[in-house]
C-alpha positions as CSV (number, residue, x, y, z in Angstrom):
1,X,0.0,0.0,0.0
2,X,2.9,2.6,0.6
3,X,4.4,2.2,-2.8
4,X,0.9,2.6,-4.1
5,X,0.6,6.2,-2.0
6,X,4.2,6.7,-3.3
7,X,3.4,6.2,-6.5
8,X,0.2,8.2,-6.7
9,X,1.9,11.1,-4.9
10,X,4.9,11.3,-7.6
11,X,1.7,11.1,-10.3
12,X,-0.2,14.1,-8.7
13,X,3.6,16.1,-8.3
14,X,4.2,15.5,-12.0
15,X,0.5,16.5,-12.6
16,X,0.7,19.8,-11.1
17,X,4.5,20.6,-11.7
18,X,3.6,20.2,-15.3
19,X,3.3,23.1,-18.3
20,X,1.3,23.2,-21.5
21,X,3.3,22.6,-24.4
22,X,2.1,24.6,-28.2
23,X,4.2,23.2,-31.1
24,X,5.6,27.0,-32.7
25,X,3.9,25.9,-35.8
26,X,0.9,26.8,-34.6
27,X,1.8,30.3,-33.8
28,X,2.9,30.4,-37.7
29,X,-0.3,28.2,-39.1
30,X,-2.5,31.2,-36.6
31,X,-0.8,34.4,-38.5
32,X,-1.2,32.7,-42.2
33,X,-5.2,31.8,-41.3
34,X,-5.5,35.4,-40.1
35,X,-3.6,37.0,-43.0
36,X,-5.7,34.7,-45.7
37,X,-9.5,35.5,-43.6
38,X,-8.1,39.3,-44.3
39,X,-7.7,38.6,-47.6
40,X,-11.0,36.4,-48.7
41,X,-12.7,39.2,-46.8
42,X,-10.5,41.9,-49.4
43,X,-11.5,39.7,-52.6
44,X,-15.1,39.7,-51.3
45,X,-15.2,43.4,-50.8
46,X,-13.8,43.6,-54.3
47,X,-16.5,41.0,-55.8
48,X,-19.2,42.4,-53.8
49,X,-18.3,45.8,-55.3
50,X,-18.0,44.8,-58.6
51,X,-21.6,42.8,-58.6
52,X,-22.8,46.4,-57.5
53,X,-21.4,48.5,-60.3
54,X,-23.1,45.9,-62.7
């Protein structure tokens, strides 16, 4: 039973002791989807603007 308890307490350490981890891809992969929304919403503005003049 004690090496269960020790066990469980070295789990629960490690548990709490522990920090998130992002890959720094997806900081990159974030930036290029925001920079690609601005533009669909640029080529829309264009299309929507163009449909008007017609």
């Amino acid at each position: 039973m004690e090496l269960l308890d020790e066990a469980r307490e070295t789990i629960v350490t490690a548990h709490e002791a522990a920090q998130s981890w992002l890959p720094p891809e997806l900081a990159i992969a974030t930036e290029r989807l925001r920079q690609d929304t601005d533009r669909l919403r640029a080529a829309d503005d264009l299309v929507s603007g163009y449909q008007a003049r017609l």
